[in-house]
C-alpha positions in Angstrom: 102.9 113.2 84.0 100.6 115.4 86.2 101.2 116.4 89.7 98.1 114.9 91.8 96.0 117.2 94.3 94.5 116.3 97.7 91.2 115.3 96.1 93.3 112.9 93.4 95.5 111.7 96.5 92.4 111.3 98.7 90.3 109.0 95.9 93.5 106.5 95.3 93.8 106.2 99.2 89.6 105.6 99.1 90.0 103.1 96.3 93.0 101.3 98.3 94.8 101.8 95.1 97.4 104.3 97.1 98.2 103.4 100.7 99.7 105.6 103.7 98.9 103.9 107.1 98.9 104.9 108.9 97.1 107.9 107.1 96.1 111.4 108.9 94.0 113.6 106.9 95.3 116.7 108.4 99.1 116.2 107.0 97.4 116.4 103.7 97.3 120.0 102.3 96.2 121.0 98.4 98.9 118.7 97.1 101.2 117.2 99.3 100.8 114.7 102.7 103.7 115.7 105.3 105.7 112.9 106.6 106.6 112.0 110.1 109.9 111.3 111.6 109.8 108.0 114.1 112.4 107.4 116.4 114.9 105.2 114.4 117.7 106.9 113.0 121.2 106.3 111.9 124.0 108.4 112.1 126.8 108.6 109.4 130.2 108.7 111.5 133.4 110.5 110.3 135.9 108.1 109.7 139.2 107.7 107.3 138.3 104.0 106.5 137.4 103.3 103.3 133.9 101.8 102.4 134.3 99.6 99.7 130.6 99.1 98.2 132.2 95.4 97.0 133.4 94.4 99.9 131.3 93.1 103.0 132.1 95.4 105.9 131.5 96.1 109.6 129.0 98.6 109.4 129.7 99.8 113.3 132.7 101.3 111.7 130.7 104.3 109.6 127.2 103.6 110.8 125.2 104.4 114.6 122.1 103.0 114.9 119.9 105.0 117.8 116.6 105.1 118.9 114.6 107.9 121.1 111.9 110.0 121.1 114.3 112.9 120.7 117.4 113.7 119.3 120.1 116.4 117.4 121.9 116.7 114.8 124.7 118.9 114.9 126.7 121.1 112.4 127.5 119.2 108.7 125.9 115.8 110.6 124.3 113.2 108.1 121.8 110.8 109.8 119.2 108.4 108.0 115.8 108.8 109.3 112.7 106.8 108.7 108.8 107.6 108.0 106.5 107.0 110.5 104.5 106.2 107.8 104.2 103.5 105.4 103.8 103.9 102.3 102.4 101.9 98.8 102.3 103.5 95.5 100.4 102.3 92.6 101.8 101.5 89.5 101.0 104.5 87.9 101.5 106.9 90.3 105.3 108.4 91.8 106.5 110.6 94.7 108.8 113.2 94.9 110.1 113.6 98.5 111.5 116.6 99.7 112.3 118.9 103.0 110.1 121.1 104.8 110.7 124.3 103.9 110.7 125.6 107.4 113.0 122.9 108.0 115.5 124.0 104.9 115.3 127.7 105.9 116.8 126.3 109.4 120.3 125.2 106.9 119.2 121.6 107.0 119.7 119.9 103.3 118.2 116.8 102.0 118.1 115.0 98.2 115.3 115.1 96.7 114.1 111.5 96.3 111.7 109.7 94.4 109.5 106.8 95.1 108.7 104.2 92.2 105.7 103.2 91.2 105.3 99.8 92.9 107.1 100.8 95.8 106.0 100.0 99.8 107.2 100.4 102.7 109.0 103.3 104.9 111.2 105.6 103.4 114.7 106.5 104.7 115.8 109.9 104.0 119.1 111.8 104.6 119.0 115.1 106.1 122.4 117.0 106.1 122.8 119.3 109.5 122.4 123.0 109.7 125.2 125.6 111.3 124.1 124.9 114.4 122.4 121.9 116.2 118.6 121.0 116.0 116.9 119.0 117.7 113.8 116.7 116.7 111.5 114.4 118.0 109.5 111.7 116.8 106.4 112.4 115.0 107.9 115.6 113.6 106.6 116.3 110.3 110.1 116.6 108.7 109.7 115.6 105.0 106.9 116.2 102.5 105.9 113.9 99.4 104.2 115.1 96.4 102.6 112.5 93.7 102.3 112.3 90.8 100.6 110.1 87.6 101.7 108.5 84.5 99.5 108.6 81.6 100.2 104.8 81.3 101.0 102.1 84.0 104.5 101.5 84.0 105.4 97.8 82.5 107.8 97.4 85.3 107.6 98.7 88.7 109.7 98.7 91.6 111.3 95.2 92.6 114.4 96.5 94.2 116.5 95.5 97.5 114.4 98.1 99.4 110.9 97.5 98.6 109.2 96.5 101.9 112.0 97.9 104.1 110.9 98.7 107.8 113.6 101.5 109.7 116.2 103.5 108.8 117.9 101.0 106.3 121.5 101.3 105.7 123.1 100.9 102.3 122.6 97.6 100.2 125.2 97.0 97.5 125.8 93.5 95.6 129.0 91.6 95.0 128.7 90.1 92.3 124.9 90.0 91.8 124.7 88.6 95.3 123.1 90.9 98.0 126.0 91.7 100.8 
């Protein structure tokens, strides 16, 4: 595996092999593309009822869905957010997702996540609030993704429940191989 830089990155998105769209030269920098914020989000609520993963639930109960071109989290908050951008990778290529740095040295926290070759669509990333509130808007450049390529195209590539997802998307679990 080899991390890719902006001239790799820019050639796949040339060749149609990798596509961002909508795609903005200027969030790409020697080896990472930032990614925007858009104005769907969902907020994890605190709650003492129990999600059971196996059992269909009303997802009011630990999920808010909200839309705006603004908005804060506040101290030890969880929210979903979504990409403005759309994203599909080839089949021998992966992303690593990560923070901001100027975003992490505010106290915000996020899992790194990684994006399977064969993925598209929007990501949805946790961020974990700060000490303190902090606001956002949509269009913030909030995450960052860096690539990277597989000697060899993988044999199988990403097929999962999220692949084409639009939004913040909120957990998918199966009940006995059936989606819930």
């Amino acid at each position: 595996m080899n991390f890719l830089g902006n001239y790799e990155i820019t050639s796949l998105i040339r060749s149609g092999n990798l596509k961002i769209e909508p795609f903005i030269p200027k969030l790409l920098s020697c080896n990472k593309l930032d990614l925007r914020i858009s104005d769907d989000f969902v907020r994890l609520k605190n709650t003492m009822k129990v999600f059971g993963p196996k059992k269909k639930k009303d997802t009011s109960i630990f999920f808010h869905r909200e839309k705006g071109s603004e908005f804060v989290i506040y101290p030890n908050e969880r929210v979903l957010m979504c990409t403005i951008e759309h994203l599909r990778l080839p089949n021998n290529v992966i992303g690593l997702v990560g923070l901001r740095s100027s975003f992490s040295r505010l106290g915000l926290q996020t899992n790194m996540g990684i994006v399977d070759p064969g993925f598209s669509g929007q990501l949805t990333l946790e961020i974990f609030g700060s000490s303190f509130p902090v606001r956002f808007h949509a269009g913030d450049r909030v995450f960052h993704i860096i690539f990277a390529g597989c000697k060899l195209e993988t044999v199988m590539t990403y097929a999962g429940k999220y692949k084409n997802q639009k939004g913040a998307t909120l957990p998918k679990f199966e009940n006995n191989g059936k989606p819930m």
